[in-house]
C-alpha positions as CSV (number, residue, x, y, z in Angstrom):
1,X,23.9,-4.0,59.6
2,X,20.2,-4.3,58.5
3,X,18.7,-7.4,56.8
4,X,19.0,-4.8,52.8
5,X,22.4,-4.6,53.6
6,X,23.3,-8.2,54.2
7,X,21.0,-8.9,51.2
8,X,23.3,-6.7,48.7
9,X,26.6,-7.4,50.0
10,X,25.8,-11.0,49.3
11,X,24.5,-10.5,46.0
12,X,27.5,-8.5,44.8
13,X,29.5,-10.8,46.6
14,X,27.7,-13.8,44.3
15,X,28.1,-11.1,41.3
16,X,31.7,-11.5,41.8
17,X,32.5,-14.7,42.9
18,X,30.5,-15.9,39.3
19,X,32.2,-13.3,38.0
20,X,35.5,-14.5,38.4
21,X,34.4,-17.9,37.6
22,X,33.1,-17.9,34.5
23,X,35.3,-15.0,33.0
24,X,39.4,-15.9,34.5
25,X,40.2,-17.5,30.9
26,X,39.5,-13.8,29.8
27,X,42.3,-12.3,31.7
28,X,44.8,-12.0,29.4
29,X,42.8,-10.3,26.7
30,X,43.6,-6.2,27.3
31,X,39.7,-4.8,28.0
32,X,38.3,-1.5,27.4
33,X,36.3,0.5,30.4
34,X,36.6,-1.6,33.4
35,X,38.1,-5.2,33.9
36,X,36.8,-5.6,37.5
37,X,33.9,-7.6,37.9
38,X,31.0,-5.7,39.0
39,X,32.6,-2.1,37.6
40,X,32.3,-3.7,34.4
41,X,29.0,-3.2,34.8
42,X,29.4,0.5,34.0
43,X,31.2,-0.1,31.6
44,X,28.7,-2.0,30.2
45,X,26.3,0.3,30.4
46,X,28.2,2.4,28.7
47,X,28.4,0.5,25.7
48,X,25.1,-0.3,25.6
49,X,24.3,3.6,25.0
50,X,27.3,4.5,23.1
51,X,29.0,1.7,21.1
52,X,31.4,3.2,19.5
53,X,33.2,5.6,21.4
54,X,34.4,2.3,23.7
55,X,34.9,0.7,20.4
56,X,37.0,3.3,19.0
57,X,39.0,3.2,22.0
58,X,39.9,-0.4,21.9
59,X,41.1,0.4,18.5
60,X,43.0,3.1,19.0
61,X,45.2,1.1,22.0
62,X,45.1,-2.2,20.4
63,X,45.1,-1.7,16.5
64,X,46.2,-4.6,15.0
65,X,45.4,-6.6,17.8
66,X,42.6,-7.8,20.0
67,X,40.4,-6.4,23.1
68,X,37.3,-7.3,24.8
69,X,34.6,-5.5,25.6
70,X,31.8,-5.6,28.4
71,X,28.2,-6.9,27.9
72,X,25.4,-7.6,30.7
73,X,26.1,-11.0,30.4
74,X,29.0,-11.8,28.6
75,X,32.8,-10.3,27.3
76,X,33.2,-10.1,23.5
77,X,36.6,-10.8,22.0
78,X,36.6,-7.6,18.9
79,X,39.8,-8.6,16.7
80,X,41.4,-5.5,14.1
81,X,43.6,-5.6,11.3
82,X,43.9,-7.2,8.2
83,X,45.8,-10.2,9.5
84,X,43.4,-11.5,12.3
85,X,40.0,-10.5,10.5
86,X,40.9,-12.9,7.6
87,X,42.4,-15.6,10.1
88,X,39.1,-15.6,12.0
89,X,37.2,-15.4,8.9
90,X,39.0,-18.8,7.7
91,X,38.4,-20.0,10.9
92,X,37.1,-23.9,11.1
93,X,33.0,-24.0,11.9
94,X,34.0,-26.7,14.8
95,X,36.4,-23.9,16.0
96,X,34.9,-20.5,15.6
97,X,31.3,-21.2,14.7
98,X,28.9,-18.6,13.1
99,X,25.6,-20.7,13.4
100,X,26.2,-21.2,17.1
101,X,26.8,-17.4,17.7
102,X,23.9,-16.0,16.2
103,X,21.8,-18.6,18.0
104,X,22.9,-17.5,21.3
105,X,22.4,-14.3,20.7
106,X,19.1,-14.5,19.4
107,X,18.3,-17.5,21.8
108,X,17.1,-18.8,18.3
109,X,16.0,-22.3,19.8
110,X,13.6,-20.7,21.6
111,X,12.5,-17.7,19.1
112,X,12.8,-19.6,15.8
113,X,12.8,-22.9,16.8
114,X,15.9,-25.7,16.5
115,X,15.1,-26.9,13.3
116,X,16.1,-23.4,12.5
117,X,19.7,-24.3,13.4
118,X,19.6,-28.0,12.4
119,X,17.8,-28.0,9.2
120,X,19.0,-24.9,7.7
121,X,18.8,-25.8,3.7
122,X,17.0,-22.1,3.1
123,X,20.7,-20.7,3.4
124,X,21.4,-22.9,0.2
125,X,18.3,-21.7,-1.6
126,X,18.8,-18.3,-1.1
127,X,22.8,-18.7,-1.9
128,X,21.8,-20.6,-5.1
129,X,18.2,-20.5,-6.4
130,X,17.8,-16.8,-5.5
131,X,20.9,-15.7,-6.5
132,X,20.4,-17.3,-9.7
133,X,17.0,-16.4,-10.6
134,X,17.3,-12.4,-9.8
135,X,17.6,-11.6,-13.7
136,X,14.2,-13.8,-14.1
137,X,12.2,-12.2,-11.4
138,X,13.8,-8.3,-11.5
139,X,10.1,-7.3,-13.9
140,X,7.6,-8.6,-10.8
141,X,10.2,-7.1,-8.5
142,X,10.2,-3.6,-10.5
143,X,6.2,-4.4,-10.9
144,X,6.0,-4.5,-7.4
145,X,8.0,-1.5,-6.5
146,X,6.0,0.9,-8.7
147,X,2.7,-0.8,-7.7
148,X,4.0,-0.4,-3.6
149,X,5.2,3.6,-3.4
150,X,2.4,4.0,-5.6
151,X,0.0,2.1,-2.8
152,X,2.1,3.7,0.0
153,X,3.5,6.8,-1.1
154,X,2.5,8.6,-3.9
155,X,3.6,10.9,-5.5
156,X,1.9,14.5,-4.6
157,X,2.6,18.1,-6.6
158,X,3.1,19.8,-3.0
159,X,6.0,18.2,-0.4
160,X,4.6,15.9,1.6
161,X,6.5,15.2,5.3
162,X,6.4,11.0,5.7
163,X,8.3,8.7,8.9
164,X,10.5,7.3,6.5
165,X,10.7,4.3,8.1
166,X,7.1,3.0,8.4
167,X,6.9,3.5,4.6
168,X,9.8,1.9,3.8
169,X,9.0,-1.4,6.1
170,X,5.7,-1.8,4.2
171,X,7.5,-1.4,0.7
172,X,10.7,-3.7,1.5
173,X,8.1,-6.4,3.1
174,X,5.9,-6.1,0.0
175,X,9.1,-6.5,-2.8
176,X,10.6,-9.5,-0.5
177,X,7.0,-11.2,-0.5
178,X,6.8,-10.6,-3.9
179,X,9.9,-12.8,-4.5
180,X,8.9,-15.2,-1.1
181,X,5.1,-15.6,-1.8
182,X,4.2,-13.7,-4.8
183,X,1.0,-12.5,-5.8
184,X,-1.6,-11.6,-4.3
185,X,-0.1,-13.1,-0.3
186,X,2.6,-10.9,-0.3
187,X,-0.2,-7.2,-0.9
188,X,-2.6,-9.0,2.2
189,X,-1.8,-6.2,4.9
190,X,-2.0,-9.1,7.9
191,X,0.8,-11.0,5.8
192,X,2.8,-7.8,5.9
193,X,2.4,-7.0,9.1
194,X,3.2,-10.5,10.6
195,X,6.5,-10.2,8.6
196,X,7.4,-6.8,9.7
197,X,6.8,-7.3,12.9
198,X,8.2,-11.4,13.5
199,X,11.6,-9.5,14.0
200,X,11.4,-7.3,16.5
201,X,9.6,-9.9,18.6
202,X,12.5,-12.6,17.9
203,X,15.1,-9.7,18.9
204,X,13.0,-8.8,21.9
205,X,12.4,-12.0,23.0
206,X,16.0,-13.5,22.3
207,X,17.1,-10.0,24.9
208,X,15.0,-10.8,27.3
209,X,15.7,-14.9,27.4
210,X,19.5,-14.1,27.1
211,X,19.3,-12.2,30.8
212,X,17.7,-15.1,32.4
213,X,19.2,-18.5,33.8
214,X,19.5,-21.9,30.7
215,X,17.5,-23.8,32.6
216,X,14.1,-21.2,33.0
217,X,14.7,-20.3,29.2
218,X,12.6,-23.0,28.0
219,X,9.3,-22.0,30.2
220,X,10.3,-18.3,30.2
221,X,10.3,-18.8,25.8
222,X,6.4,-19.7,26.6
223,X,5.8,-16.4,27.8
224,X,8.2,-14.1,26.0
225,X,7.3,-15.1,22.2
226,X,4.9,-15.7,19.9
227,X,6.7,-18.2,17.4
228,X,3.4,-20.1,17.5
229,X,1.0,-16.9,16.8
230,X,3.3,-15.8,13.9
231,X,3.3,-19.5,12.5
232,X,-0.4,-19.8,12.6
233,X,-1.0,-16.5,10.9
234,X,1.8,-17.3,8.2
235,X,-0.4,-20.6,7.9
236,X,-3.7,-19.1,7.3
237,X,-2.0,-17.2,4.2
238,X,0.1,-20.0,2.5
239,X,-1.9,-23.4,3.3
240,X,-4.5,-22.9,0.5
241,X,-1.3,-21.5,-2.2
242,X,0.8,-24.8,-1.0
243,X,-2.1,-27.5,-1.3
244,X,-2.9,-25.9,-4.9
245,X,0.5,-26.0,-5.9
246,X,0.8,-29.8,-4.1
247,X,-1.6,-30.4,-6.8
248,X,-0.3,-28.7,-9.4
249,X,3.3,-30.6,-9.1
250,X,1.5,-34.2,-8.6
251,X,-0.2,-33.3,-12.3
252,X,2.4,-32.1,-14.2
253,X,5.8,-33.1,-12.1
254,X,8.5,-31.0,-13.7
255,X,6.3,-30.0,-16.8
256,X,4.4,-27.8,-14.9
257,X,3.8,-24.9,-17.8
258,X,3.2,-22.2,-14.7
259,X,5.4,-23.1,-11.9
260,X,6.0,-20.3,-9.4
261,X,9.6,-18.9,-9.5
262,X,9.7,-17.9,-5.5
263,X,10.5,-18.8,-2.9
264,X,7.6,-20.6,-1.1
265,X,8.0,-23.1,-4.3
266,X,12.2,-24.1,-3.4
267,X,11.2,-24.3,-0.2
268,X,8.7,-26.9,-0.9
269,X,10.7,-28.8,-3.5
270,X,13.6,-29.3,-1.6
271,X,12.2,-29.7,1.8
272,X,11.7,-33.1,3.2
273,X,10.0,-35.2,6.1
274,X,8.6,-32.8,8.9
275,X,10.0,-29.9,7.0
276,X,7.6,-30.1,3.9
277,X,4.8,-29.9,6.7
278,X,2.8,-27.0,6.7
279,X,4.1,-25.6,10.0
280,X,7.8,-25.9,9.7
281,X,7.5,-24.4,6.0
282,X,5.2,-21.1,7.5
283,X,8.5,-20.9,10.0
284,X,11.5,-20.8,7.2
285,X,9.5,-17.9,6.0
286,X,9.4,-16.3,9.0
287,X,13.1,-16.9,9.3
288,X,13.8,-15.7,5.6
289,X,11.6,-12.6,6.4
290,X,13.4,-11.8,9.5
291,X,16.8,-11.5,7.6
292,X,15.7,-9.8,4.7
293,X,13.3,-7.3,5.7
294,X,14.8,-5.3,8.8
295,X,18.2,-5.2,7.2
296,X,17.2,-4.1,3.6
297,X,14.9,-1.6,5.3
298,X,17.3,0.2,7.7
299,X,20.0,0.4,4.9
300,X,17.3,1.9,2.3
301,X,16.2,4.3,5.0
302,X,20.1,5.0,5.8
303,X,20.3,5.5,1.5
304,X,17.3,8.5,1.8
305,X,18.1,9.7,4.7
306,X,21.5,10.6,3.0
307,X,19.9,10.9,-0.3
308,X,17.4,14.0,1.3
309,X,20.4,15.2,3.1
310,X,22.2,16.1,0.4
311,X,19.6,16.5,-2.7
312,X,22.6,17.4,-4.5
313,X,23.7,13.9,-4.9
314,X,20.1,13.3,-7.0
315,X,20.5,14.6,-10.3
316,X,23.8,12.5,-11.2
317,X,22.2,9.9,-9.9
318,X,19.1,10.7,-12.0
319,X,21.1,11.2,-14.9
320,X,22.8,7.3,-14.9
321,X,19.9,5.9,-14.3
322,X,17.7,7.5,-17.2
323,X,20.7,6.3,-19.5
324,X,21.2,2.5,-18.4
325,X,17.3,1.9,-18.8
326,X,17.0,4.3,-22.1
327,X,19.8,1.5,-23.5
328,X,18.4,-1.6,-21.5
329,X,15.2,-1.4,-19.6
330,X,14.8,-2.8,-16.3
331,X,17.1,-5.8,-16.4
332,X,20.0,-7.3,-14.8
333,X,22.6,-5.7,-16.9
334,X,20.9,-2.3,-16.5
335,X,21.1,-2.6,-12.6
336,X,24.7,-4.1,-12.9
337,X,25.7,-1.0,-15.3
338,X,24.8,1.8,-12.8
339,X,28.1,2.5,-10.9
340,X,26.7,5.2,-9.5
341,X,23.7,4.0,-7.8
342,X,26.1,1.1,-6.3
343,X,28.5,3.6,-5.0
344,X,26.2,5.3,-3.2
345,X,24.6,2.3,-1.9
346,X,28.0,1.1,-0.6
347,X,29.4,4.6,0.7
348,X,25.9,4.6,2.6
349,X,26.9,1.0,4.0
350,X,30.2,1.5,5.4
351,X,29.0,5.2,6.7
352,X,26.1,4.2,7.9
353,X,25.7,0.9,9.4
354,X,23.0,-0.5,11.7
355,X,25.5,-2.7,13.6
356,X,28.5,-1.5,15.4
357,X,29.8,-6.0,15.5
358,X,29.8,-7.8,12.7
359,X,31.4,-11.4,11.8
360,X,30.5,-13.1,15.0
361,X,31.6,-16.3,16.2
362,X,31.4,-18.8,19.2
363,X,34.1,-20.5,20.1
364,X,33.8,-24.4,20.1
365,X,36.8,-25.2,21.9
366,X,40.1,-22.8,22.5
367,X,41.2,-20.5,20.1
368,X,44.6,-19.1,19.7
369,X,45.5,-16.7,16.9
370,X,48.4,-16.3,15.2
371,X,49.6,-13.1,17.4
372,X,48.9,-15.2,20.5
373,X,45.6,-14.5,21.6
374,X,43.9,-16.6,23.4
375,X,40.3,-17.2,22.7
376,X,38.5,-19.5,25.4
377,X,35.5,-22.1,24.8
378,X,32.5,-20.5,24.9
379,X,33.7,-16.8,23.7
380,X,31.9,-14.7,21.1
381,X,34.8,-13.6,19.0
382,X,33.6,-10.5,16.3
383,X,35.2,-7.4,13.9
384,X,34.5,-3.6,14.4
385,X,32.5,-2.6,11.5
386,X,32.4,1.1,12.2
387,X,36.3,1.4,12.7
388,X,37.1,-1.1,10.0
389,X,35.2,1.2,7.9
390,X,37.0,4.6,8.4
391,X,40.2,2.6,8.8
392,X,42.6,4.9,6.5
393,X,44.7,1.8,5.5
394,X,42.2,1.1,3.4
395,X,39.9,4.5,2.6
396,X,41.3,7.7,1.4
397,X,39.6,10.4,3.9
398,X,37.6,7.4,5.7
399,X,35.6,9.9,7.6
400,X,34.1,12.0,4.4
401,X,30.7,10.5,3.2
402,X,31.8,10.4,-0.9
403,X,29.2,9.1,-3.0
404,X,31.4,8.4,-6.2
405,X,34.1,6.6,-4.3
406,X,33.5,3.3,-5.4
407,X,32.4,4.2,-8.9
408,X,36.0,5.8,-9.3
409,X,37.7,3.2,-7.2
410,X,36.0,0.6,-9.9
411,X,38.1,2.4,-12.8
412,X,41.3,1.2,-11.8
413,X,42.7,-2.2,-13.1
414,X,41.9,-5.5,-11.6
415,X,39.2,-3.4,-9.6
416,X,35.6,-3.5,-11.3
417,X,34.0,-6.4,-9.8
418,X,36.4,-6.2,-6.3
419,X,34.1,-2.7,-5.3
420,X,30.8,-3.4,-5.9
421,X,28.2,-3.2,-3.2
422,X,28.2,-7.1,-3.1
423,X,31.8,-7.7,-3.0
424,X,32.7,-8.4,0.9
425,X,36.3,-8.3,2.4
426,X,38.2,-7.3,4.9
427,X,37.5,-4.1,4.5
428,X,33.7,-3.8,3.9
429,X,32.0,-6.4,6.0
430,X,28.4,-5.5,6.5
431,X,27.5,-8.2,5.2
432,X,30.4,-10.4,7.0
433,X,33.2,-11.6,5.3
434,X,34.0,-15.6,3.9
435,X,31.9,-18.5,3.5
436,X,29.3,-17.3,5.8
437,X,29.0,-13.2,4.0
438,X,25.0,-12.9,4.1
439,X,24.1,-15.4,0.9
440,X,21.0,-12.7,0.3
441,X,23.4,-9.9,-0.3
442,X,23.1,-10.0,-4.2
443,X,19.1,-10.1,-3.7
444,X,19.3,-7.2,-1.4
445,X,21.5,-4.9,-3.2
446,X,19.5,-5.7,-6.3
447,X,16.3,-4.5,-4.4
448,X,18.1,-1.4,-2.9
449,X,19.0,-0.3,-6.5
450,X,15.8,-0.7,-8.0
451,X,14.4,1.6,-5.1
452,X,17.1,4.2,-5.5
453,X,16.9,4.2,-9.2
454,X,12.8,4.3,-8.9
455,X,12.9,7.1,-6.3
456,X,15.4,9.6,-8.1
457,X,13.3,9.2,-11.1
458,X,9.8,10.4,-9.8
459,X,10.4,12.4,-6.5
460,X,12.4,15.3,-5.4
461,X,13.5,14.9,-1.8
462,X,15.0,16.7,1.5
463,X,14.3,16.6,5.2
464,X,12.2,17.6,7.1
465,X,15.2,19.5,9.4
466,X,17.2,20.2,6.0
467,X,21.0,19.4,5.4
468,X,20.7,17.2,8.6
469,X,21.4,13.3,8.7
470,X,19.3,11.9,11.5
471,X,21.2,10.7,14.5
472,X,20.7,7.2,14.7
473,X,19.7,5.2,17.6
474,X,22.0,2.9,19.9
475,X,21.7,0.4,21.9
476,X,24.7,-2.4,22.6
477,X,25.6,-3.0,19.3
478,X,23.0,-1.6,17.4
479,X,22.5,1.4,15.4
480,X,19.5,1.4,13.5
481,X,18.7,4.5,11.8
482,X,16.2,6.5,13.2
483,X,12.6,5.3,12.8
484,X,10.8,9.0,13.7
485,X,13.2,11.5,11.1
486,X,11.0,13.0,8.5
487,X,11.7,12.8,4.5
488,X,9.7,15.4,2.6
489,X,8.9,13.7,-1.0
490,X,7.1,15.7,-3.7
491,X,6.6,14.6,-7.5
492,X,9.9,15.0,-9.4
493,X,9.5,18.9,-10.7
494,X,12.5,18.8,-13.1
């Protein structure tokens, strides 16, 4: 045999041998595609193109249950049904921990930073000063949302054929810089861009550094991101607004007559020691910008996509919304009166997703749930939000995109508040499920509704390829929506 073929045998024969090593506790867990080591590399592959279909295989064998499923580098443990989702979502954080599986995934030591992990008080401030202050901050929000489209997409007498997604990156980035920053950082176009663009460099980055060896991560993270660049260019925006506002609080301590309501203010009340530096508070809102504006982004785009799909679905839509503000304005109790608008924004979520995994978790030490699985130290442990979703234990016709569903759903008893677009549980989890459900979720859907309600009143809508819901992309277990499908927009006519 020739030197090559010497070479590959003992490569797959390393392949194997690690194989075997690292992934025996795994055994008894039934698999989807192949098992063997090295043919699970084609299974892999698989999933990285199509997600589901392997996903909806393992649910279809093992409903109920659990199954893992092939990455690159790594098996994931996917539980189903009602009983295991909540037992893993009660799950202890020094058993099944949620902080420690996102930063593996993202390699988030080495994208974000470990005070990222270690210092994480932003969660709190979102969770509680956030949530709290949306009915004081919803006029600059709805300020800013007329003020952005009519920057970034105006409205035009003939149709006009826009890449939905570039315009609705720039108009998300701008509404959550408007609460973040406020005015005038979160209009500067080099602010925008850094916090568009921070995310797909941490998910790139966090790829390419999960492929390679622990101990090369370190020096490779010197190569494959720009945590510093994107801190230094945050800094040359917020390092004049912070030292004025340093001021500002030394004068007037709590009495301060014009305090900024945002976030770049919480952050710098309640940050201390190296945190209330300069740098480490330019990273938080890189961190903050890289959970809010991708995700709000690819559901809004998923919300017109399926809005110009069907233009049917506009007018009743319309119709709510010109009623709620005729009786009271742009407020709080006007967004939390159309039922409408959050149905559709919910139907849109479970139908459309942008991630195939949700709820994941690392385990800390062995796991065993109640059916007997066995969950070894070290696994990622996650839930099936596409199957969950057209599960029909829990969703009449799961499969039939129905805009009014939750909106009807809300009029039985004991069910008003239990189907809103906010409301995780077992079976809606985009935004997770428990203690660790996304803490921005009542920010987001807040901002999605004042974008839906804003668009149906000023613009008439439909694709550019008409009745046709873009196919979105996949990769692992991703599906963003598609960032090249055309929306035609025109000034509302009726």
């Amino acid at each position: 045999m020739s030197v090559p073929t010497y070479v590959a045998l003992g490569a797959a024969a390393f392949l194997y041998i690690r194989s075997r090593v690292r992934f025996a506790a795994y055994d008894s867990i039934p698999s989807v595609g192949y098992a063997f080591p090295l043919l699970s590399y084609i299974s892999a592959c698989e999933f990285f193109f199509n997600p589901n279909k392997l996903l909806e295989e393992g649910y279809a064998k093992h409903r109920n249950g659990a199954f893992k499923i092939p990455f690159f580098d790594s098996w994931h443990v996917v539980v189903t049904g009602r009983k295991l989702i909540d037992e893993l979502r009660q799950a202890k954080d020094d058993e099944l921990s949620f902080a420690e599986a996102v930063a593996e995934q993202l390699q988030q030591r080495h994208t974000m930073g470990e005070a990222s992990i270690t210092q994480a008080y932003h969660i709190a401030i979102v969770r509680n000063e956030l949530t709290k202050s949306i009915k004081s901050i919803l006029p600059d929000i709805h300020e800013e949302v007329e003020a952005s489209f009519a920057d970034i997409l105006p409205p035009t007498e003939d149709w006009t054929s826009v890449v939905a997604m570039q315009k609705v990156l720039q108009i998300v980035a701008r509404l959550s810089g408007r609460a973040f920053v406020g005015l005038p950082i979160c209009r500067d176009p080099d602010y925008i861009d850094i916090s568009i663009n921070y995310t797909m460099k941490v998910v790139v980055g966090g790829q390419l550094l999960g492929l390679l060896p622990s101990f090369v991560r370190g020096l490779a993270s010197r190569f494959l991101t720009s945590r510093t660049e994107s801190v230094n260019r945050v800094l040359k925006h917020i390092t004049p607004e912070v030292k004025e506002r340093r001021k500002n609080m030394e004068l007037y301590g709590e009495d301060w007559p014009d305090r900024p309501n945002d976030m770049l203010q919480w952050l710098m009340e309640a940050a201390e020691g190296s945190e209330a530096e300069l740098p480490a508070l330019a990273q938080k809102l890189l961190v903050l910008n890289f959970a809010s504006i991708h995700t709000s982004s690819m559901a809004c785009v998923n919300i017109l996509y399926q809005l110009a799909a069907k233009p049917e679905y506009i007018q009743p839509l319309r119709e709510e919304v010109e009623a709620v503000i005729a009786e009271e304005g742009w407020s709080k109790s006007a967004l939390q009166k159309m039922r409408k608008v959050d149905s559709f924004i919910k139907e849109c979520q479970r139908c459309h997703g942008f991630s195939s995994l949700t709820m994941d978790r690392k385990a800390l030490k062995d796991f065993t749930f109640s059916d007997g699985t066995f969950i070894p130290k070290g696994a990622i442990v996650c839930v099936a939000s596409r199957v969950t979703h057209t599960e029909g234990e829990y969703y009449e016709d799961p499969f039939t995109f129905d805009p009014w569903r939750f909106a009807r759903m809300r009029e039985e008893e004991g069910e008003a508040t239990k189907q809103m677009a906010t409301t995780a549980s077992v079976a809606y989890v985009p935004f997770g499920f428990g203690r660790h459900a996304c803490p921005g979720r009542f920010f987001a859907v807040a901002e999605l509704k004042m974008i839906l309600a804003h668009v149906v009143l000023n613009y008439d809508m439909k694709m550019e390829k008409e009745g046709v819901f873009p196919e979105p992309m996949y990769f692992q277990q991703s599906s963003p929506p598609s960032h090249s499908a055309k929306v035609l927009f025109r000034k509302r006519q009726a």
